[in-house]
N, C-alpha and C positions, 0 to 999 in steps of 0.2 A: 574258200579262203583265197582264191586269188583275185575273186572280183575285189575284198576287202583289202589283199596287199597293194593291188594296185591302186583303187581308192586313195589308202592311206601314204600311197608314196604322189598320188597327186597334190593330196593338199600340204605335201612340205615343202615348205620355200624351195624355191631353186635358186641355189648358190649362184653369184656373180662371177663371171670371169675375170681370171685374174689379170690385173693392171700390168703391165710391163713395166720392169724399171728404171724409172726416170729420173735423174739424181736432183734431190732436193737440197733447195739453201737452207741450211740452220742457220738462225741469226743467235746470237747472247742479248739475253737480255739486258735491256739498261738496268744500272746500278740506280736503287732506289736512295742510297745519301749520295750526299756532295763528297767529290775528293778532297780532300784534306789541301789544305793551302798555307801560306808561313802567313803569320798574323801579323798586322801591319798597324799603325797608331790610326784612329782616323782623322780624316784630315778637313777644316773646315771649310764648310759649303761658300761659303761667303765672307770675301774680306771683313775683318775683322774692324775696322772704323764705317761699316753701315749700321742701322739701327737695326735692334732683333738682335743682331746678333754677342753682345756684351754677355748675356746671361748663359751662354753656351763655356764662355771662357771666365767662368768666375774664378780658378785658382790662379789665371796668369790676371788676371782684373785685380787681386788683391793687391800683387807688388805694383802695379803701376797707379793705384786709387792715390798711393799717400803722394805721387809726382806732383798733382795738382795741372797737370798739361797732359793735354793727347799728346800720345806718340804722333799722329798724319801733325797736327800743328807743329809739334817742331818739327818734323821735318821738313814741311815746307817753307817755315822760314831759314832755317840753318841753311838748306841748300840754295835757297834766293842769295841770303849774306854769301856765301862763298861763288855763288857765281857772281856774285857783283866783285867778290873781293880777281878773281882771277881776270874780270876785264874791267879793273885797275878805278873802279866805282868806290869804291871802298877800304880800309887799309886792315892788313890782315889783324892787326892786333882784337877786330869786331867778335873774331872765331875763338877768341883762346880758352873763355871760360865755356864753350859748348862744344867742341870736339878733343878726341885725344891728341896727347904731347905728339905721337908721331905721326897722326893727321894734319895735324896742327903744323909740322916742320914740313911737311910735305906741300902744306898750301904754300906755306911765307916762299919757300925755294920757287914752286912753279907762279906765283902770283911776282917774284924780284924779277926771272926770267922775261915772262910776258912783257911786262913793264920795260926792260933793258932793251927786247926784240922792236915793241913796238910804238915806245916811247910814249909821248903825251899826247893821244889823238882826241879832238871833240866829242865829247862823250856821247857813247850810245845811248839807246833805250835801254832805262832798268828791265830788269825780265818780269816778267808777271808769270803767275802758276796760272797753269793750265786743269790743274789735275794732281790729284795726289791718290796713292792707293797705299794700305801697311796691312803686313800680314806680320801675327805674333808666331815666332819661331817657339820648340818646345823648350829651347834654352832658357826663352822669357827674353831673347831679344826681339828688336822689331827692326823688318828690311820694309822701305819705302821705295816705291818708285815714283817720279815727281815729271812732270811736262811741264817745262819750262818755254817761255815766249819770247822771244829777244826781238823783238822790232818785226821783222817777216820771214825770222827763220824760227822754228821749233825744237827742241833742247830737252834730251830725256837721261835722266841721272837717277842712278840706283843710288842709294843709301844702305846701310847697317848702323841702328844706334842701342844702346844698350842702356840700362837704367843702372845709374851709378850716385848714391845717395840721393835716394829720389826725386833722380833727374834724368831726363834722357841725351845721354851725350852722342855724337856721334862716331864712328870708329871706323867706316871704310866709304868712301864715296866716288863714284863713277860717275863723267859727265859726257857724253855722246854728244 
C-alpha cells in the first residue's frame, strides 16, 4: 500500500503557491442607458429661407403661405427703406405702413435728429444688401439679420418682424 499511496499522491496536482496580496483596482461598470437629460425643442439645421428646408416647418409655413411675401424679402427691403430713411435718402413717412407705431416714432425721432446733426449733405450711396439670413422663432416670429453696403463701409442690422394680418411687419431693428 504505500508504493500505491505514493503513486496516487504523485499523480494529484500540485497546488500553486499562494499569490501575495496585491491590492486590486475595481473599476464600476459603465451604465448601459443614457443619463437622463431635460428635453429641449429641436432646433433647425438650416436656416429657414434655404431650399429643403420649408417642408420641415410646415406648421409655422401655414400662417406665413397666406402673407404672399417671404419673410428674408421683406426684410431686406424694410431694412434698405429705413437705412435710407436715417441717412436722410428717404422721408420717414416710406415706413409707416410696414413697421410698428413705436418702431415707427422711434425712426421719425432718430431720422429728424440725424437730419438737424447733419443737415443737407450730397447724398451718399444707396446701400445695397449684401446678405440676408431669417430664422422662424417658435412664436411664429421671424429675426433677420441683413449686411448692408453703403459705399465702402459694411452695415449689419438685426431685425424682428412679426406677421400681422398677413403681413410681415417689422417690430425691433438694430443697425451696427
Amino acid at each position: 500500500m504505500t508504493a500505491t499511496a505514493t503513486a496516487a499522491r504523485a499523480t494529484r496536482a500540485v497546488r500553486p503557491a499562494r499569490r501575495e496580496a496585491i491590492p486590486q483596482h475595481h473599476t464600476h461598470p459603465t451604465p448601459t442607458h443614457p443619463t437622463p437629460t431635460r428635453a429641449a425643442p429641436p432646433k433647425p439645421r438650416k436656416p429657414v429661407n434655404e431650399p429643403g428646408v420649408a417642408e420641415s416647418h410646415d406648421h409655422l409655413n401655414r400662417r406665413q403661405a397666406g402673407a404672399g411675401t417671404d419673410a428674408s424679402r421683406t426684410a431686406a427691403i424694410v431694412v434698405t427703406a429705413a437705412s435710407e430713411v436715417l441717412a436722410g435718402l428717404r422721408p420717414v413717412d416710406h415706413l409707416a405702413r410696414w413697421t410698428s407705431p413705436s418702431l415707427f416714432d422711434a425712426l421719425a425721432r432718430r431720422a429728424g435728429l440725424a437730419s438737424r446733426i447733419l443737415g443737407h449733405q450730397p447724398s451718399p450711396k444707396r446701400p445695397r444688401i449684401r446678405s440676408v439670413r431669417t430664422e422662424l422663432t417658435m412664436s411664429g416670429a421671424c429675426e433677420a439679420t441683413v449686411l448692408l453696403e453703403e459705399g465702402n463701409r459694411v452695415r449689419a442690422a438685426a431685425a424682428r418682424l412679426e406677421l400681422l394680418r398677413e403681413r410681415w411687419i417689422l417690430t425691433g431693428l438694430e443697425i451696427a
